[in-house]
C-alpha positions in Angstrom: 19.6 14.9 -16.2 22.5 12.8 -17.2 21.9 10.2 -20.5 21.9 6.9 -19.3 20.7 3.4 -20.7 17.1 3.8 -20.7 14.3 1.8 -18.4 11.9 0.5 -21.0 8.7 -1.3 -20.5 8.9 -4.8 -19.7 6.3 -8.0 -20.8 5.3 -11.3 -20.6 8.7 -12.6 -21.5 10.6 -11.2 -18.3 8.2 -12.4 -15.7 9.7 -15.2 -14.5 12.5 -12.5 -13.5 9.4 -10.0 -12.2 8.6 -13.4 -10.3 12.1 -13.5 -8.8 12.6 -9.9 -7.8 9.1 -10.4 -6.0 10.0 -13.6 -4.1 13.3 -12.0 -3.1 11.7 -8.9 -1.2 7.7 -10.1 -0.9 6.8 -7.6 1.7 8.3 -4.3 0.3 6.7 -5.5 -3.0 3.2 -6.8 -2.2 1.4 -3.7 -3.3 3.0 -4.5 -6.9 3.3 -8.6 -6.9 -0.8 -8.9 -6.3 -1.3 -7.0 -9.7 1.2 -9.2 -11.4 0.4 -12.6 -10.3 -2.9 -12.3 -10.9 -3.1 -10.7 -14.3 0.8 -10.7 -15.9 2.5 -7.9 -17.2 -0.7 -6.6 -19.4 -1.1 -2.6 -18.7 -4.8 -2.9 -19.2 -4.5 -4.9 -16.2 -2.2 -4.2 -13.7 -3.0 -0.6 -14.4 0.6 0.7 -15.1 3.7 -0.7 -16.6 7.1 -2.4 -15.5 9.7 -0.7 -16.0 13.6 -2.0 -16.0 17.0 -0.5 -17.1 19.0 -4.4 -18.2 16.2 -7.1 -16.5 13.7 -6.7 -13.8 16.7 -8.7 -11.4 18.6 -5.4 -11.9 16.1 -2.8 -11.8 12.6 -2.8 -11.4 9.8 0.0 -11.3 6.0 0.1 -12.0 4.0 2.9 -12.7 0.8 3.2 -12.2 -1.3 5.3 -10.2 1.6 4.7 -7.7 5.1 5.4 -8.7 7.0 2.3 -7.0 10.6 2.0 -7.8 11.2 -1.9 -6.4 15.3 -2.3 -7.5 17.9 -0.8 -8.6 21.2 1.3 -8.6 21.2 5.1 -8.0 22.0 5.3 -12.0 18.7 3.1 -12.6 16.7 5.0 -10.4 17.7 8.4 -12.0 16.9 6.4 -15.1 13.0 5.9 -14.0 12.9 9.6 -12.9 14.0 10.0 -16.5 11.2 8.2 -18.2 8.6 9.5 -15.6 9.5 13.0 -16.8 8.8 12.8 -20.0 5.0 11.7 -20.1 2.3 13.8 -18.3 2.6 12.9 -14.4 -0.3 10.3 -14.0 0.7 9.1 -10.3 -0.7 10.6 -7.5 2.4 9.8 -5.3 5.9 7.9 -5.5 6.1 4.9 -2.6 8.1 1.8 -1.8 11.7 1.8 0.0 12.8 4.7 1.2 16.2 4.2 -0.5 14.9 4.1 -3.7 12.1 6.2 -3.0 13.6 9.3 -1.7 16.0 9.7 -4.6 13.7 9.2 -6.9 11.7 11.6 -5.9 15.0 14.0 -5.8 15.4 13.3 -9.4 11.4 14.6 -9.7 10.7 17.2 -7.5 12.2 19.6 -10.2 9.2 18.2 -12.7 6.7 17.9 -10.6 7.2 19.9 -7.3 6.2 20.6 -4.6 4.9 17.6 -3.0 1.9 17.9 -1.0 3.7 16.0 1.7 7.1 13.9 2.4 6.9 11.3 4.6 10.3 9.9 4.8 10.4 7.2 7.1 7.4 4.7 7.2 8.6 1.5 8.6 7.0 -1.3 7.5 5.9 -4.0 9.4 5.1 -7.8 9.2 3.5 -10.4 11.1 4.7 -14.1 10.3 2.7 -15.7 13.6 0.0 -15.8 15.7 -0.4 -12.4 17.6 1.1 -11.3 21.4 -2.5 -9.9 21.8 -6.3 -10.9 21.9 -8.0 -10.5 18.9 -11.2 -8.7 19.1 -14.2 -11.2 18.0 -16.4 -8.7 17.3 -14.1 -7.8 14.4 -15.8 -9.2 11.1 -15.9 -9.7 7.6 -18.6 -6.5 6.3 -21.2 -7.9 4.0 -22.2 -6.1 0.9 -25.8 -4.7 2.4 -23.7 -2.6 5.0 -21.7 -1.0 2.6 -23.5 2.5 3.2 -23.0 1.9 7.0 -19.1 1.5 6.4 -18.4 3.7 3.7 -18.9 7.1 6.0 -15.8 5.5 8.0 -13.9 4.1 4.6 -13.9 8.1 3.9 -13.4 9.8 7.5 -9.8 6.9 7.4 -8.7 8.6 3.8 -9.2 12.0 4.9 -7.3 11.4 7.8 -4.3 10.0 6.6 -4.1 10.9 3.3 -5.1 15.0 4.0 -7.8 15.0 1.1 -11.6 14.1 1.1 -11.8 10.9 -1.8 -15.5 12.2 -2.6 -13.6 15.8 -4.0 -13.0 15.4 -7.9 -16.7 12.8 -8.7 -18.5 13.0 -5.5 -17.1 9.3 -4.8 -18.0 7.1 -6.8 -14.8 5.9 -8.2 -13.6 5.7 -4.4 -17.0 4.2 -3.4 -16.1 1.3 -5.9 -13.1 0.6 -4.9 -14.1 0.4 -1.0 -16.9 -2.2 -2.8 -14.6 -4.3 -4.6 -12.7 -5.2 -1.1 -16.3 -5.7 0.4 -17.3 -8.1 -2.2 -13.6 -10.0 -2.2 -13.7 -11.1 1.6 -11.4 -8.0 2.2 -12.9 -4.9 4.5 -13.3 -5.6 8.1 -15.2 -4.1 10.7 -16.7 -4.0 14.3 -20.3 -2.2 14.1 -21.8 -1.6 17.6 -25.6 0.0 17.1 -25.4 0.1 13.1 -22.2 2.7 13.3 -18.2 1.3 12.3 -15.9 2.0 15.4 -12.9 0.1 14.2 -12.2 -0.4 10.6 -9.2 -2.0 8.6 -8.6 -3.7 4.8 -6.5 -5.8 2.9 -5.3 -4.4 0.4 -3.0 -5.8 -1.5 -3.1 -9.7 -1.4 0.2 -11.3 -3.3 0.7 -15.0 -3.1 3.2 -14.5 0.1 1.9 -11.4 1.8 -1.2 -9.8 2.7 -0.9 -5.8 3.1 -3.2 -3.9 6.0 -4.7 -0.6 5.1 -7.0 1.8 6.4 -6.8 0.8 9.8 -9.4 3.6 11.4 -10.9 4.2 15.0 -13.2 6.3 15.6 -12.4 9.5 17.4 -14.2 9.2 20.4 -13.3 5.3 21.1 -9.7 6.0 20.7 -7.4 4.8 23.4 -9.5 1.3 24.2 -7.0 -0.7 23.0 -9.9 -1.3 20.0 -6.7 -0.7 17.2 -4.9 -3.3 18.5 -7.6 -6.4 18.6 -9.0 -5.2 15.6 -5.9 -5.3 14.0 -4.9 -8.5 15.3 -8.0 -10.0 13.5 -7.3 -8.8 10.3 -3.6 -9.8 10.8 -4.8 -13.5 11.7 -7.3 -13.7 8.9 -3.9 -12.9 6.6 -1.7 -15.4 8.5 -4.0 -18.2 8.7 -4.3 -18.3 4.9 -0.6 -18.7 4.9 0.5 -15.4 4.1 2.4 -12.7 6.0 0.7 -9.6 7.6 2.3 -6.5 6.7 1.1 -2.8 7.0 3.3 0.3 7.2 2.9 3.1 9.6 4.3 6.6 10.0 7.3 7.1 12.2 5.3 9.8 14.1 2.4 7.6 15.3 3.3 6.8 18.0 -0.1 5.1 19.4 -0.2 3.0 16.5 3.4 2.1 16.4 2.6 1.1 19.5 -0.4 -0.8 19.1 1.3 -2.9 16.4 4.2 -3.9 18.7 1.8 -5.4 21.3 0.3 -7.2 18.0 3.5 -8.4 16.9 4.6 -7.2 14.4 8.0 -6.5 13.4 9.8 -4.0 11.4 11.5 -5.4 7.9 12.3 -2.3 6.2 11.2 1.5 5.8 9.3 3.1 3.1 8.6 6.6 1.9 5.6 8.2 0.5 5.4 11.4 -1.1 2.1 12.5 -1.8 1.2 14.6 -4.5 -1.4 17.3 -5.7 
């Protein structure tokens, strides 16, 4: 690897620039701006650390759990690959822009390779209105005392998507409290018919400008009712009537929920990548 300027950490002192870069490109970097605006650059806190290569309006990266390069150059994102390298790998996958993703990830592979998956082209999607299509007003809020009822379909979602049961390396717990923490803020909705989840979605990130969709989930048998699309249209106008943008990102080989979001509304901005990791 080539020897280049560093990327260093960044603080307190270049958040007003972290601020910028954020404002510039909220949807892309919602997942990142939520940690930051509530709780500054503190590591402790935002779980990770900013990176830059010359000031977060130049380059930008934070690692974390996530590995999310936000700006930069091709030099600068060689540069985080460089800084990644040299620690013990604590991400569990690299995601953001595809641009910046991809080659960063070209940079790793050699350290850290094989991923478990590449998913190259993600395009992500926000929702600035009202939606083209009837929410579904059985779609609700879950309350903390059904938490057991919606955890079984938290997990079935992750599995899913992600290829790997969350209950595997503690039995759940650290998974169950996260799915608990987005029950208790307002953030985990649901449509229960008979005491059982059929539709299922969260926010999960919540920046200032942008609310992020996750785990949107239907269960098996329902599938094809047009329940993904009203559900999700609920969620999206919880986000927009609180003055934020909707925004989720989907993989370019769904089709039915590509197509569900369409009759939603939603619009692509950009694309990401995701590479998942053992």
């Amino acid at each position: 690897m080539l020897k280049l300027l560093g990327a260093r950490p960044l603080g307190d002192r270049d958040l007003p620039e972290i601020l910028a870069v954020f404002g510039g490109d909220p949807v892309a970097s919602c997942m990142v701006a939520a940690r930051v605006e509530e709780h500054g650059t503190d590591p402790r806190k935002i779980h990770g650390e900013l990176w830059s290569r010359g000031g977060a309006t130049q380059s930008l990266c934070f690692s974390g759990a996530n590995l999310v390069p936000l700006r930069g150059s091709a030099e600068d994102v060689r540069a985080f690959a460089d800084r990644a390298a040299r620690a013990p790998r604590t991400c569990s996958s690299l995601v953001g822009r595809a641009e910046l993703t991809l080659p960063l990830w070209a940079h790793l592979e050699f350290h850290w390779g094989p991923a478990r998956e590449v998913r190259a082209e993600q395009p992500l999607l926000a929702l600035t209105g009202a939606a083209r299509c009837l929410a579904d007003s059985r779609v609700r809020r879950v309350r903390l005392e059904e938490l057991d009822s919606y955890l079984p379909a938290a997990v079935a979602m992750f599995t899913e998507e992600v290829g790997v049961d969350p209950r595997a390396h503690d039995g759940g717990r650290a998974y169950r409290r996260r799915v608990e923490s987005l029950v208790r803020a307002g953030r985990a909705f649901a449509r229960f018919e008979d005491g059982e989840v059929v539709f299922k979605a969260e926010i999960g990130s919540m920046s200032r400008a942008v609310g992020q969709i996750q785990g949107v989930w239907v269960v098996p048998e329902r599938r094809g009712e047009g329940l993904g699309s009203a559900g999700t249209a609920t969620v999206a106008r919880a986000i927009v009537d609180s003055g934020r943008a909707a925004s989720l990102y989907v993989n370019s080989f769904n089709t039915p929920a590509r197509a569900a979001y369409a009759r939603i509304g939603f619009e692509q901005v950009a694309t990401f990548a995701t590479i998942l990791l053992d």
